[in-house]
MIMI-762709 format. One record per residue (C-alpha): residue number from 1; residue in one letter; x negated, y, z negated. Coordinates in Angstrom, 3 decimals, decimal comma, padded with zeros to 6 digits, always signed. Last residue first. Layout:
N
ATOM:i:aa:xx:yy:zz
ATOM:NUM:a:X:Y:Z .
...
This chain:
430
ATOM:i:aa:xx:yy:zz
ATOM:430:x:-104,544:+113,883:-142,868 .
ATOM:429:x:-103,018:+115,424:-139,263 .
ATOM:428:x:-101,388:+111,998:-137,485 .
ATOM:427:x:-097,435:+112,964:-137,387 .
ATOM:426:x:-098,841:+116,651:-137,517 .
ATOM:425:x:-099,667:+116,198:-134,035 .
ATOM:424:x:-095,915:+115,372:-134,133 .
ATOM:423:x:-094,404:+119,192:-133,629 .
ATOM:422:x:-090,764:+118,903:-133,169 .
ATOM:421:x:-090,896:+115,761:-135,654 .
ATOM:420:x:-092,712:+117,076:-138,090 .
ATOM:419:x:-090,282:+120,382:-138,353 .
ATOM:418:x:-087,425:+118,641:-138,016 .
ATOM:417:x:-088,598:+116,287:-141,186 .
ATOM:416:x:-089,083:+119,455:-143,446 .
ATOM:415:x:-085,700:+120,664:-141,813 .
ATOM:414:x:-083,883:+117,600:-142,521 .
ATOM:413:x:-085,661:+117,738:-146,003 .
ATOM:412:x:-084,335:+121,517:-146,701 .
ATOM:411:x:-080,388:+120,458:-145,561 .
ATOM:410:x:-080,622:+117,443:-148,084 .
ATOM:409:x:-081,339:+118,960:-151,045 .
ATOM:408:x:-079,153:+122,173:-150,290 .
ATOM:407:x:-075,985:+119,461:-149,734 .
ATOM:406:x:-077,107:+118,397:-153,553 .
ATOM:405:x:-078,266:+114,766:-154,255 .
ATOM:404:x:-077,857:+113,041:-157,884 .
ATOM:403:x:-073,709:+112,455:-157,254 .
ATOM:402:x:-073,678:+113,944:-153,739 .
ATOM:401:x:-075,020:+110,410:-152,928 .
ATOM:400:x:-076,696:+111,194:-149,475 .
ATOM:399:x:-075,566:+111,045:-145,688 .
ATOM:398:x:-078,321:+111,952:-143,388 .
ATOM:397:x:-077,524:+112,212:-139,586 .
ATOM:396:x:-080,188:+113,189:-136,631 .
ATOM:395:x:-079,333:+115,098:-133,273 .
ATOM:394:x:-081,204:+114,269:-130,779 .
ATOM:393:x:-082,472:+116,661:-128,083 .
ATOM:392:x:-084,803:+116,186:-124,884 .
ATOM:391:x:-085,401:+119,406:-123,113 .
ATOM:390:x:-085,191:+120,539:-119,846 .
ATOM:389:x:-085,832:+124,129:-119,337 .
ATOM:388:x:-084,442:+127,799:-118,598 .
ATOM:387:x:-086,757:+130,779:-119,181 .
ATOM:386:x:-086,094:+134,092:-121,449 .
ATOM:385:x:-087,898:+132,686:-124,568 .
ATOM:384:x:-087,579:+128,757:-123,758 .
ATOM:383:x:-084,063:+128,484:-123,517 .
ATOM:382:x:-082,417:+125,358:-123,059 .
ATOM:381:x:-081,174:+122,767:-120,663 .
ATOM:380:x:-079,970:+119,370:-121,893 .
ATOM:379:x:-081,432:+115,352:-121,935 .
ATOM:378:x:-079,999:+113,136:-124,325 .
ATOM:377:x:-081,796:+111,318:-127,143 .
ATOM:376:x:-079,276:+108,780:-128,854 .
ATOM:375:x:-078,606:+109,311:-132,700 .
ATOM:374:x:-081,178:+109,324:-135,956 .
ATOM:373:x:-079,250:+108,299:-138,761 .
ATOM:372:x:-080,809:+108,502:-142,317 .
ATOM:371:x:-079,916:+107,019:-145,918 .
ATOM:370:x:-079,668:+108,445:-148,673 .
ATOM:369:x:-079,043:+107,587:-152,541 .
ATOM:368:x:-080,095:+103,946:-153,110 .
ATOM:367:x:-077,647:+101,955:-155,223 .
ATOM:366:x:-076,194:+100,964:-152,724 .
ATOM:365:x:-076,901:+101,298:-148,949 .
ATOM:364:x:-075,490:+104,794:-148,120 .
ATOM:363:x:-072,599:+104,494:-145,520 .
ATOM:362:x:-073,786:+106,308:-141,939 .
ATOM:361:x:-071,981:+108,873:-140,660 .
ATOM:360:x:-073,176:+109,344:-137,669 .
ATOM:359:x:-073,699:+111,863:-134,133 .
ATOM:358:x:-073,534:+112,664:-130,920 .
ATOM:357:x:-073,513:+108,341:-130,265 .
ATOM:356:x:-076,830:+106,115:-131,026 .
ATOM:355:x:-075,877:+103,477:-128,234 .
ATOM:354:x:-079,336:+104,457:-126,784 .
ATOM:353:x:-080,898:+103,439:-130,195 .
ATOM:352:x:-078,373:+102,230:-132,890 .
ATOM:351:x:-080,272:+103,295:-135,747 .
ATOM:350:x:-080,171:+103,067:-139,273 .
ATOM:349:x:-082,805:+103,718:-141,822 .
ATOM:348:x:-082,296:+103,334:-144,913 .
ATOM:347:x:-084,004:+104,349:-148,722 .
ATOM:346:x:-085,349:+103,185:-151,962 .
ATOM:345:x:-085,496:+099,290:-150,438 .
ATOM:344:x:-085,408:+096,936:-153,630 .
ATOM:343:x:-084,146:+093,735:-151,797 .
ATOM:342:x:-083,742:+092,218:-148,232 .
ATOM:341:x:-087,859:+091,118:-147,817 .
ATOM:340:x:-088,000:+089,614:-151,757 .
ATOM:339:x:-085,211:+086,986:-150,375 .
ATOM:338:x:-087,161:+085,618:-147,655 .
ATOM:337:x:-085,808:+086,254:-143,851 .
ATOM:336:x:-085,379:+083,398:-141,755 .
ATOM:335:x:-081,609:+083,933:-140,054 .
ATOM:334:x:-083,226:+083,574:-136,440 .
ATOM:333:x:-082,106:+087,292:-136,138 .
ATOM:332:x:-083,253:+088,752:-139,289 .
ATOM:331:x:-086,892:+087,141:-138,542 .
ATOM:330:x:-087,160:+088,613:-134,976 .
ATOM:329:x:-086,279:+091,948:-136,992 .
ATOM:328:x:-088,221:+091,589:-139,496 .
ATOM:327:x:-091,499:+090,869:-137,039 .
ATOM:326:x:-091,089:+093,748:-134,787 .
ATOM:325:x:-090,192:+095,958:-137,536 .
ATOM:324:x:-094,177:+095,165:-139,515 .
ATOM:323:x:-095,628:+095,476:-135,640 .
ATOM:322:x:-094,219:+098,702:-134,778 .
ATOM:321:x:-095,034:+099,460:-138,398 .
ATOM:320:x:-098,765:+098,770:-138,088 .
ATOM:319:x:-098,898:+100,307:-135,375 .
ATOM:318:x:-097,228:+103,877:-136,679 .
ATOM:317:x:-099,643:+103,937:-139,722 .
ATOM:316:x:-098,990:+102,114:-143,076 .
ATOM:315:x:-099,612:+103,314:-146,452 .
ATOM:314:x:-095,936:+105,120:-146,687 .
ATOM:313:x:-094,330:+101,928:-145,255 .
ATOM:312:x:-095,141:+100,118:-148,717 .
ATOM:311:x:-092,599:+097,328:-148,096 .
ATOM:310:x:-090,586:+097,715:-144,795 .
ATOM:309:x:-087,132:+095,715:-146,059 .
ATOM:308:x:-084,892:+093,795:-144,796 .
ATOM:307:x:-080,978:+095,169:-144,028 .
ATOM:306:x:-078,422:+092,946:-142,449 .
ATOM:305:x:-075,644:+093,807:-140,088 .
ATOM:304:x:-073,482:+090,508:-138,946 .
ATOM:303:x:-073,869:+086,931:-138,247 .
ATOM:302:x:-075,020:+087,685:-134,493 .
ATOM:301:x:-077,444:+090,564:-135,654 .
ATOM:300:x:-077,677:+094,156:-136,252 .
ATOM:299:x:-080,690:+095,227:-138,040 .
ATOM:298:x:-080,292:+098,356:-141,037 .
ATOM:297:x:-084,183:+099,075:-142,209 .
ATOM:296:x:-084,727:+099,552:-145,499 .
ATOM:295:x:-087,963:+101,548:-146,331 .
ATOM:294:x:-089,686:+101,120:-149,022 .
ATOM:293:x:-091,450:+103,798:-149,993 .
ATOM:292:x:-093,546:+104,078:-153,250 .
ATOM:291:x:-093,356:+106,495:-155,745 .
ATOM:290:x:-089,474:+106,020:-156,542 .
ATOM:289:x:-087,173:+108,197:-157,754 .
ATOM:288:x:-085,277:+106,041:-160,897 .
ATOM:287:x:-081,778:+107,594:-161,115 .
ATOM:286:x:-080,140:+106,584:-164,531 .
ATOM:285:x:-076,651:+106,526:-165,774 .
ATOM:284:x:-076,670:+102,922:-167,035 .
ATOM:283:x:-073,923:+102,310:-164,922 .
ATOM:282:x:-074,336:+104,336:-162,117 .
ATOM:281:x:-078,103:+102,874:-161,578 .
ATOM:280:x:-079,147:+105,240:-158,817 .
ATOM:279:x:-082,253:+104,443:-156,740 .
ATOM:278:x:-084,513:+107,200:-155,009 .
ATOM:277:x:-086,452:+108,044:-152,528 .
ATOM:276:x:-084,282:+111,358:-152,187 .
ATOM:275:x:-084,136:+112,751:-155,263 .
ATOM:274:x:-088,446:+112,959:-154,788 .
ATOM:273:x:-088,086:+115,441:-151,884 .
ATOM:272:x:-091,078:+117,085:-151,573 .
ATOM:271:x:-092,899:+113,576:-151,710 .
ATOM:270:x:-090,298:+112,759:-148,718 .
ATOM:269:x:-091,760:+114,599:-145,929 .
ATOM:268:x:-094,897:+111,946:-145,300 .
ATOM:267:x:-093,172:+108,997:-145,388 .
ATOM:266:x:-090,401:+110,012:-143,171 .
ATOM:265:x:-092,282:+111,901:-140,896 .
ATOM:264:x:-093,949:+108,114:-140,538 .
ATOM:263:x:-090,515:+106,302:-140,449 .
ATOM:262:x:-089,645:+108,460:-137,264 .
ATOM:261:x:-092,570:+107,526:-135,367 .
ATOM:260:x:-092,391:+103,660:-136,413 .
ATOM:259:x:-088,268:+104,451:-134,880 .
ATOM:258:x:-088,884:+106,154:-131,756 .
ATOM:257:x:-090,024:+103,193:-129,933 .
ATOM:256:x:-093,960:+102,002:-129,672 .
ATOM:255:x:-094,899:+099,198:-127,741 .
ATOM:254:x:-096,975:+096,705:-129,470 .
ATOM:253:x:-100,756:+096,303:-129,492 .
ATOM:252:x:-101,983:+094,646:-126,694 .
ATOM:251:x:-103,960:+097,853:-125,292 .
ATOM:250:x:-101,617:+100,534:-126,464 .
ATOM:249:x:-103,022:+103,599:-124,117 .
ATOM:248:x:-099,519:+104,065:-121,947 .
ATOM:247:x:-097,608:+103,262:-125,129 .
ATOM:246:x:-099,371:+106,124:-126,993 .
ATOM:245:x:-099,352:+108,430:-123,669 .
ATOM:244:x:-095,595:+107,824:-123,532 .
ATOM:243:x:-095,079:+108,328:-127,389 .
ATOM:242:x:-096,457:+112,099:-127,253 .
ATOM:241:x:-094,144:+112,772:-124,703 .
ATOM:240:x:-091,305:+111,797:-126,633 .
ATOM:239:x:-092,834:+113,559:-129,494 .
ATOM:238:x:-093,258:+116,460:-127,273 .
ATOM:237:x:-089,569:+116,349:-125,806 .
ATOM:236:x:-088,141:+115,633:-129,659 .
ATOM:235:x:-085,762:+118,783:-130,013 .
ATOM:234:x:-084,266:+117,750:-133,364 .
ATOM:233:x:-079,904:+118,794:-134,014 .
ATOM:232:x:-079,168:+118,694:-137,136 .
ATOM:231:x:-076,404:+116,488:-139,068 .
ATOM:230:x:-075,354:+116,568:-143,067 .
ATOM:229:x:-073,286:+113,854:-144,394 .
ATOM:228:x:-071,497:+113,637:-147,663 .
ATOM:227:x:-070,917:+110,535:-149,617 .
ATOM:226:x:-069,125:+109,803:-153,227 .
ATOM:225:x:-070,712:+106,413:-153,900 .
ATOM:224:x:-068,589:+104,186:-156,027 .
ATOM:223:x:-065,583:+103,335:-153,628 .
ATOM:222:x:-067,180:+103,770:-150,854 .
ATOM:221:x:-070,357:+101,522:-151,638 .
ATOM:220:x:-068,352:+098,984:-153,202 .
ATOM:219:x:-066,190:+098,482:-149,986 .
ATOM:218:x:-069,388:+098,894:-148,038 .
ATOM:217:x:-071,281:+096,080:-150,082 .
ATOM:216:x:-067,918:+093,574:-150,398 .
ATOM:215:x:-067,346:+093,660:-146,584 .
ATOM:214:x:-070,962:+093,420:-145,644 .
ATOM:213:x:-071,440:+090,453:-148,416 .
ATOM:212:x:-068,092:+088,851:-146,387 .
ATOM:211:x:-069,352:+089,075:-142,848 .
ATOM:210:x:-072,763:+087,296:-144,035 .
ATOM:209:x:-071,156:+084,802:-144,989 .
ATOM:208:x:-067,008:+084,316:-144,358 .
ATOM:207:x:-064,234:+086,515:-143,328 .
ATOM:206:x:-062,338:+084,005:-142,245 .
ATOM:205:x:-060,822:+084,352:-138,619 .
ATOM:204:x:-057,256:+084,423:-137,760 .
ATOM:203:x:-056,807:+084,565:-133,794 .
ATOM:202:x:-053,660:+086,039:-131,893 .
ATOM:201:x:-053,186:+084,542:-128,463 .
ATOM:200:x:-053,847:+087,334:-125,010 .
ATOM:199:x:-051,683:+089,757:-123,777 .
ATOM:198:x:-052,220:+090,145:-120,199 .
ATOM:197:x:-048,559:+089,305:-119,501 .
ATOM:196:x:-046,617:+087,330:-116,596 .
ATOM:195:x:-043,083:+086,138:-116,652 .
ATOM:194:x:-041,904:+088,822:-114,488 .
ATOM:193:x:-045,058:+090,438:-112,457 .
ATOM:192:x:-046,961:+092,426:-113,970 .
ATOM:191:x:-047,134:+096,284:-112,573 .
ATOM:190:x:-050,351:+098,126:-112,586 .
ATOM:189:x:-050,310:+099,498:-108,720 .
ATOM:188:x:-052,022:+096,568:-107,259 .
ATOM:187:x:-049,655:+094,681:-108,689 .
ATOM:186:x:-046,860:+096,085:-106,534 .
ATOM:185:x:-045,757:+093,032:-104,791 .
ATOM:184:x:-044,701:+090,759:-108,059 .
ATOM:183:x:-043,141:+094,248:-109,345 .
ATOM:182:x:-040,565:+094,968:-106,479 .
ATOM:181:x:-040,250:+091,212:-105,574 .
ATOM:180:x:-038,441:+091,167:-109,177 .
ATOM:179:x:-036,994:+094,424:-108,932 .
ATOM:178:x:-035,378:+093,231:-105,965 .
ATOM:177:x:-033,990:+089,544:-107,804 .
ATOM:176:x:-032,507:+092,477:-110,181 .
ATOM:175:x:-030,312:+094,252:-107,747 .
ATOM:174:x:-030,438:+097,019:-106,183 .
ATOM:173:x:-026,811:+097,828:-103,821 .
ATOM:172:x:-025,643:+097,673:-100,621 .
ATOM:171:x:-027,873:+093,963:-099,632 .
ATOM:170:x:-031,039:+093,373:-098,163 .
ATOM:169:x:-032,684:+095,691:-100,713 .
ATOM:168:x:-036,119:+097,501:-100,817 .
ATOM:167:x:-037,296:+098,986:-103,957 .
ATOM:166:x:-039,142:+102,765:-103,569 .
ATOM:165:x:-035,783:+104,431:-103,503 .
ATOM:164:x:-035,259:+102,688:-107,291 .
ATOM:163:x:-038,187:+104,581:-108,553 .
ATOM:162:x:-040,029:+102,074:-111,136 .
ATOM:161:x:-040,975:+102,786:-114,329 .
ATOM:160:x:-040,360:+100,012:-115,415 .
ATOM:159:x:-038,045:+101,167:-118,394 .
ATOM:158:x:-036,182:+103,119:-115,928 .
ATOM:157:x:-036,148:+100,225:-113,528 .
ATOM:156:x:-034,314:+098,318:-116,489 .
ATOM:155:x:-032,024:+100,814:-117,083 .
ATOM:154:x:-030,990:+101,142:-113,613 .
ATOM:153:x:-030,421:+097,812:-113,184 .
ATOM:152:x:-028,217:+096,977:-115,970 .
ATOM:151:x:-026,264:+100,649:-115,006 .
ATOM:150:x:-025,668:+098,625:-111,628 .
ATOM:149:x:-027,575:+100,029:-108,455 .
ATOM:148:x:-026,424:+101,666:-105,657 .
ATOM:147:x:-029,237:+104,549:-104,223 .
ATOM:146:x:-027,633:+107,630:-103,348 .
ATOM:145:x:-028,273:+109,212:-100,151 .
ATOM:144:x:-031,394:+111,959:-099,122 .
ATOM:143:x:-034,078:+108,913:-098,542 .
ATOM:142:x:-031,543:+107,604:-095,986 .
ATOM:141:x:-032,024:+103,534:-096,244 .
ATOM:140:x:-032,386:+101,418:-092,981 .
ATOM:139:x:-031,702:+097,664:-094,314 .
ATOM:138:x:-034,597:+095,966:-094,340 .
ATOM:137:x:-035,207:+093,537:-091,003 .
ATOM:136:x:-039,001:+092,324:-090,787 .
ATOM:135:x:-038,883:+091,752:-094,784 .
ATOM:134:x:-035,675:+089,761:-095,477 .
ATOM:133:x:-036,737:+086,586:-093,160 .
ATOM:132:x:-040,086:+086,626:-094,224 .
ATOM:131:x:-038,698:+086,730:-098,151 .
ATOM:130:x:-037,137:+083,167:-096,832 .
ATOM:129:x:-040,264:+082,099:-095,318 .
ATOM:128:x:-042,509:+082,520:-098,361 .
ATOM:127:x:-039,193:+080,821:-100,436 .
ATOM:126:x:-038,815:+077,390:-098,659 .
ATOM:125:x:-042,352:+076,085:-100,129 .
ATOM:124:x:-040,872:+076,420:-104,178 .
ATOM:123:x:-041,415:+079,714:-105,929 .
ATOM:122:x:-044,096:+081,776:-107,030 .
ATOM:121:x:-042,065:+081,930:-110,395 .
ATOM:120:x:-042,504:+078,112:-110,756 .
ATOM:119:x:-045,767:+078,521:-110,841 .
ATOM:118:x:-044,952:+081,001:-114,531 .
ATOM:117:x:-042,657:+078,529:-115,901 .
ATOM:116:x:-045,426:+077,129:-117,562 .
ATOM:115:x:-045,556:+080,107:-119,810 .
ATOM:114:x:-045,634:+077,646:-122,929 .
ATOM:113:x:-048,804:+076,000:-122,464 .
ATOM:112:x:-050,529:+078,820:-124,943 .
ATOM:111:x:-048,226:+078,235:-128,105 .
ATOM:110:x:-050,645:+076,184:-129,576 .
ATOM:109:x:-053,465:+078,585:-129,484 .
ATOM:108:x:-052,226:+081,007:-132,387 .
ATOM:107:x:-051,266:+077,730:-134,878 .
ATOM:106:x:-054,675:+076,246:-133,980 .
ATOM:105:x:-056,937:+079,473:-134,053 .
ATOM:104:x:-054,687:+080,265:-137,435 .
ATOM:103:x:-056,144:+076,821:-138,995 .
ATOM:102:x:-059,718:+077,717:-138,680 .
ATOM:101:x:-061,736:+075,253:-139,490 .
ATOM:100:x:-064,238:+075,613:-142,311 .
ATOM:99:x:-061,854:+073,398:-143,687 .
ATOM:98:x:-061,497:+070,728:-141,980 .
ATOM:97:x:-065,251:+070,326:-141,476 .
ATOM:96:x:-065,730:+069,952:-145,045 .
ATOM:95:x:-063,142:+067,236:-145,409 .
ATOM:94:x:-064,466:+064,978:-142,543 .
ATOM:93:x:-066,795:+062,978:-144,258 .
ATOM:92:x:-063,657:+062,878:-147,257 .
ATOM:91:x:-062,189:+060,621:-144,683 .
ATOM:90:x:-065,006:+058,440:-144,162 .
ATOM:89:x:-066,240:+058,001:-147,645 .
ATOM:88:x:-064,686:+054,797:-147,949 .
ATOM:87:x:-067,001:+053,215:-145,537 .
ATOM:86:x:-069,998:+054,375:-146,854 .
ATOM:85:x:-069,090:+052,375:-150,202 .
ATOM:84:x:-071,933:+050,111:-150,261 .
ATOM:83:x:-074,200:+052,502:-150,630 .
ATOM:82:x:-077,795:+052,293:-148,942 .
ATOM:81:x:-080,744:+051,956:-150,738 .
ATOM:80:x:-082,431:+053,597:-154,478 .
ATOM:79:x:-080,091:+056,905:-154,386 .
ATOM:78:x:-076,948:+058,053:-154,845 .
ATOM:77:x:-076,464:+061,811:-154,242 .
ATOM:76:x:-074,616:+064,492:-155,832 .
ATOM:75:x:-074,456:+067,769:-153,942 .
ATOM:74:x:-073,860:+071,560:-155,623 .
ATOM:73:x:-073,557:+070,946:-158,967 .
ATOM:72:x:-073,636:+073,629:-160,847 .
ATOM:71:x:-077,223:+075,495:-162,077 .
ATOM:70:x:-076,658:+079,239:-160,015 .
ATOM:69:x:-072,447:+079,180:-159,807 .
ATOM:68:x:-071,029:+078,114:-155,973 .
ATOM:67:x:-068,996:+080,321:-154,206 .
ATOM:66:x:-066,702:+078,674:-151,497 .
ATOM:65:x:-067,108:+079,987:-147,975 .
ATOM:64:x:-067,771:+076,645:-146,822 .
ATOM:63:x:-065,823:+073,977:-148,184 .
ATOM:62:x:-067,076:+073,048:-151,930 .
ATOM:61:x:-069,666:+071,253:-154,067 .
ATOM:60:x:-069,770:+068,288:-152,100 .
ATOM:59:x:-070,455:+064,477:-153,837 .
ATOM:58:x:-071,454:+061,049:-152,632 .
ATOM:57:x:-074,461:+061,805:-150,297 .
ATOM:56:x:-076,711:+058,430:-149,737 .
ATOM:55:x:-080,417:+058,704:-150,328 .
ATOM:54:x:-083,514:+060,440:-150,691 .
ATOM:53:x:-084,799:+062,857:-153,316 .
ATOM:52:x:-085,223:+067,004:-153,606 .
ATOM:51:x:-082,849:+067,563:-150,983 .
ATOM:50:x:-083,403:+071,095:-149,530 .
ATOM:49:x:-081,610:+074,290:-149,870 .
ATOM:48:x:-081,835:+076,623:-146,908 .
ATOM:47:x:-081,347:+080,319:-148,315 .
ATOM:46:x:-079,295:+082,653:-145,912 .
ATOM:45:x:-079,633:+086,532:-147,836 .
ATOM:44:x:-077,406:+089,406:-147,398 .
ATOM:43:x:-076,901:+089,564:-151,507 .
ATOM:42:x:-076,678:+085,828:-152,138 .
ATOM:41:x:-075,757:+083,032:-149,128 .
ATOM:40:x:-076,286:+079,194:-149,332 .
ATOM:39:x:-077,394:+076,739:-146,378 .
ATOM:38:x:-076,838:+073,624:-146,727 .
ATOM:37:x:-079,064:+070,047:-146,739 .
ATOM:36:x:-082,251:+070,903:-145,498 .
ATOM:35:x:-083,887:+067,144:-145,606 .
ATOM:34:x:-087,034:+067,398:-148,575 .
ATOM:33:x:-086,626:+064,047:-149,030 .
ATOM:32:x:-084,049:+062,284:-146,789 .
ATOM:31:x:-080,316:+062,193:-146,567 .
ATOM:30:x:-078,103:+059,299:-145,347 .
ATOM:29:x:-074,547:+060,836:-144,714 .
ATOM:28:x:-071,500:+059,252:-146,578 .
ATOM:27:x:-070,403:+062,963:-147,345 .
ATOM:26:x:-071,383:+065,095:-145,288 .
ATOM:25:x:-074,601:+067,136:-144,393 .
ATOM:24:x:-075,913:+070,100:-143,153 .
ATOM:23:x:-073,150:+072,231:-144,707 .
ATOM:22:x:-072,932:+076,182:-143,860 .
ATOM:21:x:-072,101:+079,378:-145,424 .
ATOM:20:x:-071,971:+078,065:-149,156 .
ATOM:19:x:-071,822:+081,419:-151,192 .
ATOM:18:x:-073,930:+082,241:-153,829 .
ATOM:17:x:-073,647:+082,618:-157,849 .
ATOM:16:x:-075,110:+085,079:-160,719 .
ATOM:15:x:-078,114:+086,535:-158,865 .
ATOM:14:x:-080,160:+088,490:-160,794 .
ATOM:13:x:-083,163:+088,090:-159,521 .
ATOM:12:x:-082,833:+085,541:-157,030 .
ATOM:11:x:-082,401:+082,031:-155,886 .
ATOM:10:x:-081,735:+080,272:-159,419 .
ATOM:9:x:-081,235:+076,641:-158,465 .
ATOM:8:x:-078,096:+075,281:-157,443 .
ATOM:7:x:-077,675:+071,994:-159,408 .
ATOM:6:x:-078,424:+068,486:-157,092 .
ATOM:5:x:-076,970:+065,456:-159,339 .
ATOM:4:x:-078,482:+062,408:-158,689 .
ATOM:3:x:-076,375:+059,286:-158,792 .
ATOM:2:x:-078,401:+056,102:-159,602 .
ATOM:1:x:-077,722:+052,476:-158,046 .
């Protein structure tokens, strides 16, 4: 037999190690040629590595979430037939799963069959008929006379916030069985009963993946990036209008949002504003502006917030980028983006759409230098000379590095893109 020794290969520019996010395989599993084997994180992006031979796995690099150098070992596998020490490799099959487990879940969860008591609260068959008894006959209480109660009881209610002439008694005094029927009656109200909470387990989850390359790139970008954020308010009824008759004359092209729209004022404003398009390496002290845009574009996904990249978006028209978003985002959700789509963007956009808010402040996507926020669109009267009318407003966000970007920068291109976007037969003027 002959042990092959899989090395991580180098997955990107620049890329010193990546992170294992998921195992396809265990040890003592049969692997083919060419079988995806694991998939490894670097900079946002999920590569699949494949076996390169078949055969019997022997060796893991690591658990998941473990980092993995580019050209060590990553699997080992024995090839030329089966191995005659399968058997053996049962409990170290099961390693990997252990731990990308999630011991807290366990510890948090295993306290959960403790309120049992809780039936017993309801009480046995006899009790129904016994509270029958007590209810037709309560004892006639004057609203205007003191209400007995020990100071036990009283605190208690106090802490309830219950009103001890609201309780019913069959006895001279409150006591704490009444506070008990009190609150297991009064649910409607907000009170729990005794023994009963709505809190809910504790969980400990790993910050793993995708989860932990969003952790490390907004940490870094804080703590590098000294942001400020500038927000205007964009009256967008004509572009919205605009839009409608696009979508309404499409064909089979895609629909149109606000968003290819937006990207194209983009394009076109940001010439005048080179310090914009721009990429700052803090470092070496440089700022490269860019000639070309390309256009990050902030998708939220079930692993987390990832960022591919609209190459060239200043040569393309608003089809074409309905199309070009279409497709990034369907590929950031099924985790299939390439490596060359999440890198080199010169600027963001991020938008939550109809969750959009009054306004943002996004975090700049280092080591670009802006990135822009348009917010939810929201209907509002205003005045048209001396007349009333509806308009549709949306206020738009830019935060910029206030290292290579002044606040004067960034007021002037919100008002160069205003003005596009208040009046979008410029959108398609040459």
């Amino acid at each position: 037999m002959a042990r092959f020794t899989f090395r991580l290969p180098d997955i990107g520019e620049g890329i010193a190690e990546a992170e294992i996010v998921a195992w396809h395989v265990a040890v003592g599993d049969r692997v083919e040629e060419d079988q995806n084997i694991a998939d490894m994180m670097t900079d946002k992006a999920t590569v699949e590595m494949e076996s390169p031979v078949a055969g019997t796995v022997v060796e893991l690099a690591g658990a998941v979430g473990d980092q993995v150098a580019i050209g060590a070992a990553l699997v080992v596998i024995e090839t030329e037939g089966e191995v005659a020490g399968t058997e053996s490799a049962s409990p170290a099959t099961e390693q990997p799963a252990l731990d990308a487990e999630n011991p807290g879940v366990e510890q948090a969860t295993a306290p959960a069959p403790a309120p049992t008591p809780a039936p017993a609260t309801e009480g046995p068959p006899p009790a129904p008929a016994a509270e029958a008894q007590r209810e037709p006959a309560p004892a006639p209480h004057d609203p205007a006379a003191p209400v007995l109660a020990s100071p036990a009881v009283r605190a208690r209610a106090r802490d309830l916030g219950i009103d001890l002439a609201q309780v019913k008694t069959d006895g001279d005094r409150v006591r704490h069985a009444d506070l008990d029927a009190y609150l297991r009656y009064h649910g409607s109200q907000g009170y729990a009963a005794p023994g009963a909470s709505r809190a809910r387990d504790d969980q400990q989850v790993r910050v793993i993946g995708m989860r932990r390359r969003i952790a490390e790139n907004m940490a870094a970008a804080k703590r590098h990036i000294p942001h400020f954020t500038y927000v205007d308010e964009i009256d967008v009824t004509e572009l919205e209008r605009v839009r409608a008759e696009l979508n309404a004359n499409r064909g089979g092209r895609p629909k149109l949002t606000m968003l290819p729209l937006m990207i194209v004022a983009i394009c076109r404003t940001l010439p005048d504003f080179p310090m914009l398009n721009a990429r700052y390496d803090d470092e070496a002290g440089v700022v490269t502006r860019s000639g070309r845009v390309h256009l990050g574009m902030a998708t939220q996904t079930d692993a987390g917030l990832t960022v591919p990249v609209i190459r060239d978006a200043q040569d393309r028209n608003v089809w074409q980028l309905a199309t070009e978003i279409s497709r990034l985002a369907e590929a950031a959700r099924a985790a299939k983006l390439k490596p060359e789509e999440l890198g080199g963007g010169t600027i963001t956009v991020t938008s939550l759409g109809p969750l959009g808010g009054i306004a943002t402040t996004p975090v700049i996507n280092r080591p670009e230098v802006a990135i822009i926020g348009p917010n939810k669109i929201v209907e509002r009267p205003v005045f048209r000379g001396d007349a009333i009318v509806r308009a549709k407003l949306m206020n738009l966000s830019i935060s910029c590095d206030h290292r290579v970007v002044d606040g004067w920068d960034a007021a002037s291109y919100v008002q160069a893109l205003k003005k596009l976007l208040e009046t979008p037969v410029l959108l398609f003027a040459d």
